[in-house]
Every structure is written in structure tokens, then in C-alpha cells.
N, C-alpha and C positions, 0 to 999 in steps of 0.2 A: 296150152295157156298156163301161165303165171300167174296165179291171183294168192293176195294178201289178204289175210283175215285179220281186223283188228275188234275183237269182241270189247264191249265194257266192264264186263266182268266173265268171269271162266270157273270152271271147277279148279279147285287145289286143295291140299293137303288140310285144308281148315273145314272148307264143304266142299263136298264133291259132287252135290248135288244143282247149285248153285249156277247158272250158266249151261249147263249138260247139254242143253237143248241147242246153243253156240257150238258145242262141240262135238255133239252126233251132226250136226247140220253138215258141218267142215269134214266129217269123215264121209257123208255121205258124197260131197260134192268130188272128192276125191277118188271116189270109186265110179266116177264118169268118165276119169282118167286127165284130170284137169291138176298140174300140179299147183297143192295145196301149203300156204304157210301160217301160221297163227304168233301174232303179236300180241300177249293179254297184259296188261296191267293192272294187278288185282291189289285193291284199297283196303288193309288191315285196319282192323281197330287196334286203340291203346291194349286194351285189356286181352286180345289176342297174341299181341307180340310180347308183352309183360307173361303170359302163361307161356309161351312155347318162343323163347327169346333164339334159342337155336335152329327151330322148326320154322319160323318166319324169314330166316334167312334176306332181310331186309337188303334191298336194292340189290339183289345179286341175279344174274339172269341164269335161269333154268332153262336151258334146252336137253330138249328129248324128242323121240320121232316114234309115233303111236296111230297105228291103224294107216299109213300112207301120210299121214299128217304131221310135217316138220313144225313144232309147238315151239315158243319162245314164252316164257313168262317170267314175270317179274312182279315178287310181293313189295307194298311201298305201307308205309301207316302214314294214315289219311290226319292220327291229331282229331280228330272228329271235323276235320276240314273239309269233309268231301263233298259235302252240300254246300260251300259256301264261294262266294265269286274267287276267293283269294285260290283255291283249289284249281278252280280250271288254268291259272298260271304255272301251280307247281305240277299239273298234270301236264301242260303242253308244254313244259322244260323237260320232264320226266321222258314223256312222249320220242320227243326229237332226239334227246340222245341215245336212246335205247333202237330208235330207227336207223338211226345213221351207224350204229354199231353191228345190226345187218344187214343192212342194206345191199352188201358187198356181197355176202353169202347168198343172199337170195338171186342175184343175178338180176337181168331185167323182168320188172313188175309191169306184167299187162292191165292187172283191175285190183283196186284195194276196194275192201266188202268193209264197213266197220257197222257194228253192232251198237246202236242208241246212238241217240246226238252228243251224250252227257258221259263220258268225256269222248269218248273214243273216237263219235265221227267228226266234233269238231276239230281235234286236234287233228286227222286226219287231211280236214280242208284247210287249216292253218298253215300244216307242216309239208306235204305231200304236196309236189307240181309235176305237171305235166304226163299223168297219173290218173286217169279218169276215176272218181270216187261214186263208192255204191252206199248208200246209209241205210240201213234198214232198223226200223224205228220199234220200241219193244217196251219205251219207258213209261211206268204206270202212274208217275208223277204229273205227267199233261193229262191225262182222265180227270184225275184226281186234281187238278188245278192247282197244284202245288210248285210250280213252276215259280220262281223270282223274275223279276224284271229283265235281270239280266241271262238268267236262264230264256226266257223266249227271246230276246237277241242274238246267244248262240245258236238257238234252234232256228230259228230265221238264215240265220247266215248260214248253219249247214245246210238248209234246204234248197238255199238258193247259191252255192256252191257248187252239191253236189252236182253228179252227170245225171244219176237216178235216185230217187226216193222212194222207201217204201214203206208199206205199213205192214204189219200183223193181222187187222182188223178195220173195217170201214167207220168204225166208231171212232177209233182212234186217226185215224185218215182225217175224218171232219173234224177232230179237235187241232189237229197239226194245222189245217188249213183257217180254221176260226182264230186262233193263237197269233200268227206269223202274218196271215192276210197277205200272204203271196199269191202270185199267180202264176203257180206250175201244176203240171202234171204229177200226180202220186201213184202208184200204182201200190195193190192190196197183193199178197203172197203170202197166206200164214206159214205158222212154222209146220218142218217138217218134221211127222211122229217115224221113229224108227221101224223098220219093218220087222222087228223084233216081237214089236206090237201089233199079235195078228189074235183072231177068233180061234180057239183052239176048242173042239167039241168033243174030245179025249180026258179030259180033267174032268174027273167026278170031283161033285161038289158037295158039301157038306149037308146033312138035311137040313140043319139049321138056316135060314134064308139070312143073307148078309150082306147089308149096304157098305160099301167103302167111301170113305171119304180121302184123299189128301191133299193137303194143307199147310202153309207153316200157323201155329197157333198163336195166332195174334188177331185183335180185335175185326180188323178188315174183313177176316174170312169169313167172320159171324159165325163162327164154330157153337159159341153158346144158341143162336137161334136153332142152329140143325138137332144138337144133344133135346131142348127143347121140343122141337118140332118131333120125332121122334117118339120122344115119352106122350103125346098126343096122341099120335099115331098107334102103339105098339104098348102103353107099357101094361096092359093086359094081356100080353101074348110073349110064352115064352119060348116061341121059336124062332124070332127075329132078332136078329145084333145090327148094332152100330161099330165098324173098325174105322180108328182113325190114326190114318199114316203122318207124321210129323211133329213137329216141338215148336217150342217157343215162349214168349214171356206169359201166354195167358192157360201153360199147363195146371199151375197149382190151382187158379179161380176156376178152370174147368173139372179138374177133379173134386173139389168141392160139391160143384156142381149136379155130377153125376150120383156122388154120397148121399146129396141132399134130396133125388128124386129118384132116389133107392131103383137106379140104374148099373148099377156094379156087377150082376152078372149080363149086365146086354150091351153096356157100351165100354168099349177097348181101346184106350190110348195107348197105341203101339209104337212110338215114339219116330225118329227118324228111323229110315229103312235105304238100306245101300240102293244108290240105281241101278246097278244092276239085278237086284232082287225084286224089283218092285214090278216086274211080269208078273212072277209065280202069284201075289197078293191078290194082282188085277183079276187072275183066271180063277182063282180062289174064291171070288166073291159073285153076286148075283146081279148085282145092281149099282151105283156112281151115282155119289152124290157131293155135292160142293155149292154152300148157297153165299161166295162173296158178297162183298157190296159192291165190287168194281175187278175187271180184269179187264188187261189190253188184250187179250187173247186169252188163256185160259186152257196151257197145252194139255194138263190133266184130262177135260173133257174129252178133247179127241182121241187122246190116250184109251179111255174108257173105251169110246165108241169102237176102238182098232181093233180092242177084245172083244168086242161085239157084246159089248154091257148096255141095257137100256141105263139113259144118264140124263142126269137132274141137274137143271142150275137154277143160276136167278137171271134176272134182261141186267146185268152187269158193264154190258159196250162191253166184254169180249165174248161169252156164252150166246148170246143171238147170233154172232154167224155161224159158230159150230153147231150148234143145239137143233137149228132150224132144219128136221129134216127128220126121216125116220129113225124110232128109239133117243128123240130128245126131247124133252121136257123142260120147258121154262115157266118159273115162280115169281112171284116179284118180290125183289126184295121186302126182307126182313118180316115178309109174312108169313107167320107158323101155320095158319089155316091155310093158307096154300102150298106152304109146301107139304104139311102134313100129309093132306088130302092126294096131293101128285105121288107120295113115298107109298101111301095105302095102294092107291090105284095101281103104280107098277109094282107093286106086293101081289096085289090081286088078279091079275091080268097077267101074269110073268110067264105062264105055260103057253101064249098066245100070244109073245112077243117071238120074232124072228130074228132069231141072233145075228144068222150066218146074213142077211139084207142091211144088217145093220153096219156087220162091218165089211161089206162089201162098197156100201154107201159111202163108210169114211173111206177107207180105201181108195175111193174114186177124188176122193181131195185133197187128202194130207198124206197119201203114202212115198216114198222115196221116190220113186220113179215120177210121179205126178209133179211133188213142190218142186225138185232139185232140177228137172228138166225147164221149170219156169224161171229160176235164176240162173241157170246156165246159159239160157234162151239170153236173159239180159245181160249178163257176162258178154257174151257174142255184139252185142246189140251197140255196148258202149268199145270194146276193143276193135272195133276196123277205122 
């Protein structure tokens, strides 16, 4: 089988963090033995292509072949365009010519997969015929109600397009259906964690007892509640730490922060961290914690749970499907008292949690062999 992947965003040379999840999924699918191709179109900012005017290599297509996976991508600056209606025209010009340029090379396409409706899957239904289309839905903008008028017209029309639709999340499933008020079929497949991400009971661990968090550090995440919640918790105790994996525009108010509740030797802003380093951190640590206000899924927690981390979140509509099950823990948002209390508890109770059940547990839901066999399954289902 032939299948096209067209993500909405991907990792490249600006983050490579960014989409990962798009692109272990495509490597995974590939070691089923399904030949794999990747169309990404990835939307620069001004102030990225102004810094690295050589490195953005604007409108030029990059191809390369990594892990089985023939990758096509293309950097564009978006103009701070990319939320806006006039975007989805220069995306689904953008789109079509960069399709049709290999279209050739790919040979005949049994199933194109596109990642979000915003842009990718609808230009897909726009541009592609005769072509059965797969959308799988990831965008945290429908949670978050962020969607324009004409944004839930596209999504509408991708849904009602496509051959199959899918969600990440049933929370996010029932906003795509509340939104569009169509009447199809969705069908739920979270994403899949790498089986990179396993319990490893070999890694001695620090005495120090240590929550991980990762995050990009921006308001959403509620980074300052967790630092908070935390100093509740712990800041009489000087054998627990807070590490926190990631950056963003609310590092300087967080450091502050941590200045201000004379938390400097317990909590660690470790800034970005390569993905592929970001095992050793997971196995290094005790415990996972991440108190959003909102996630369509929320691959981190699973992540956690793969190392067999007891793992903390908030009822966010994406942390309830994961969380829901042994070694998860849910909070409600933005309450310190509850989360503090839940971070003490698995503090306190941590020698009488069951690692190796816990990731056995995810295991049984997000490992390779589990997701990638359920969209292959659909793969199969839309090509006869």
C-alpha cells in the first residue's frame, strides 16, 4: 500500500520538537511495511525567516528519506497570515503546486492521511480526487473555541469530505460534532507513543524524589499554578524537586516567580530538551505532572505513563481519556489544593505504586503495535 501523509505542521530545522508525534507515527506506519510518503508544509514566522534568512530556505522543497519514510517539505512565511481566511487560499495554492510537483514520483496513491483540518486536511479535500482521504483531527483550537466562522466551514467540509475522520480524543470528537452538526461517523484513535517509551527498572534514581513536568511555557499550561501548587505541597521539604522541560514567552514571569517563593534550589527550568533525549529525563524522574487548562490529547501524559511514571493532570478534554486508569491522577483545573494534595499523595504512597502495571496498562493503548495496527486497519478499510 501507497499512503500519503500530509501533516500540518512537522518537525524542522526551527523545532524539531514541534509535530514529532506526526512523524514517529509515519515511521511507525512504515515499519508495517506500508510504503510511506510525507508532504509537510511548514508556516514560518517573520521574525524566523528574518533571523535564519538562509536556514528558512523559503518555498524551496526539501526532500530526504529517514527511517523508511520518503519526507517532502516545504518552509513558507505565513506574514502572521496563518490564522486568517486569506491563508487557507495561499495554503491551498501553496498546497497544489507542491502536490502536483510529486505526484509523479510518488506513483499511484492508495490513501492520503492529512493531519488537522487547518490546513492540511482541507486542502487535501479541495486538491486531491479520486483519492480516498483520512483526516485525523489534533487541532487545540476547537476545544478552545477558537475556531472563526469560517474556520468551522472548513472543518465542516473536511468532515464531510473526507472517506474517514478521526479524533485524538472523545472530547475533542464531541466538539467536532457540536461545531459542524454533521451527521457522520468519527471514530477516536489516540496518538501513538514510540515504543522507545518503555518502564525501564534499571535506572537508578536520584534520592532526591522528582516531579517532571513538560510543557511549552505559556499561559495555557498553567505552569505558574503547578510552581505554586508545589511550594504548598513541599516547600518545607528539601528532598523533593520540580523539573520543568520547555520555553516560552512566560519563562522570565516564571522565574520570577520561583525567586519570589524562594524555590531556587527545588524548582529547575530546564529549558527545551532534544526529543530524542527526552527518555533519559522521563526515566530519571519519579513522578509527571502537567496541570493544562485544556489539551486535545495530551501525548506527554501517555509518554509518562510508557515509563511507568505515576502521572498527574487536570479534566482538560484530552488528560481524561489517558489519565483514566491505573497510576493516573486527575485535578481540576487550576486548583492548587487539589493538585497539591494529589503531588503529596503520589509523594507519599510512591513505594506502593506499581510501575511495571502501570506501563503495562498504557502499553495495552498507545503502544506501536496497538494505535498503528488501528489505522492500518482503516488504511485497509477505505482502499478496496
Amino acid at each position: 500500500m501507497n499512503v500519503l501523509i500530509v501533516p500540518s505542521w512537522y518537525p524542522s530545522e526551527f523545532n524539531n520538537v514541534t509535530g514529532s508525534f506526526f512523524k514517529e507515527q509515519a515511521e511507525c506506519i512504515a515499519k508495517k511495511g506500508v510504503k510511506v510518503s510525507v508532504l509537510a508544509i511548514n508556516s514560518l514566522s517573520i521574525i524566523d525567516v528574518l533571523k535564519h534568512p538562509l536556514k528558512s530556505n523559503i518555498f524551496k522543497l526539501k526532500h530526504y528519506c529517514e527511517n523508511n519514510v520518503n519526507t517532502y517539505v516545504v518552509n513558507v512565511c505565513s506574514f502572521g497570515l496563518n490564522k486568517t481566511n486569506l491563508f487557507y487560499t495561499i495554503y491551498l495554492k501553496i498546497f497544489e503546486y507542491y502536490y502536483k510537483t510529486i505526484k509523479v514520483e510518488l506513483g499511484k496513491i492508495d490513501v492520503v492521511h492529512a493531519h488537522s483540518f487547518r490546513h492540511a486536511g482541507f486542502a487535501c479535500c479541495k486538491i486531491i480526487k479520486n483519492i480516498p482521504i483520512i483526516i485525523t483531527e489534533h487541532n487545540s483550537a476547537i476545544i478552545l473555541n477558537k475556531l472563526t466562522t469560517k474556520d468551522i466551514e472548513h472543518l465542516k467540509y473536511s468532515l464531510e469530505h473526507s472517506k474517514t475522520f478521526i479524533c485524538v480524543s472523545q472530547s475533542l470528537k464531541n466538539k467536532v460534532l457540536e461545531l459542524t452538526k454533521v451527521n457522520k461517523s468519527i471514530i477516536t484513535i489516540p496518538n501513538v507513543i514510540s515504543d522507545r517509551f518503555k518502564y525501564n527498572n534499571n535506572v537508578k534514581k536520584n534520592n532526591t524524589f522528582i516531579f517532571l513536568s513538560v510543557s511549552n511555557l505559556i499561559p495555557l499550561k498553567r505552569v505558574d499554578i503547578l510552581i505554586k501548587s508545589f511550594w504548598v505541597a513541599f516547600k518545607n521539604r528539601d528532598d523533593v524537586m520540580l523539573k520543568i522541560v520547555g520555553d516560552g514567552n512566560d519563562e522570565n514571569r516564571l522565574k520570577r516567580m520561583i525567586q519570589k517563593l524562594d524555590l531556587s534550589n527545588k524548582v529547575q527550568l530546564l529549558g527545551k530538551i532534544k526529543r530524542e533525549e527526552i527518555l533519559n529525563v522521563y526515566n530519571a524522574s519519579h513522578a509527571f505532572v502537567m496541570v493544562s487548562e485544556h489539551e486535545t490529547f495530551g501525548v506527554v501524559y501517555a509518554e509518562s505513563l510508557m515509563c511507568g511514571l505515576p502521572t498527574i493532570g487536570t479534566r482538560n478534554g484530552g488528560a481524561e481519556d489517558i489519565l483514566n486508569c491505573y497510576g493516573g491522577y486527575l485535578c481540576r483545573v487550576d486548583s492548587i489544593n487539589d493538585i497539591s494534595n494529589t503531588m503529596l499523595y503520589v509523594f507519599n504512597n510512591y513505594d506502593r505504586i506499581d510501575r511495571l502495571r502501570i506501563y503495562e496498562n498504557a502499553s495495552s493503548r498507545f503502544s506501536e503495535n496497538i494505535v498503528i495496527n488501528s489505522i492500518v486497519d482503516v488504511y485497509n478499510g477505505v482502499a478496496k
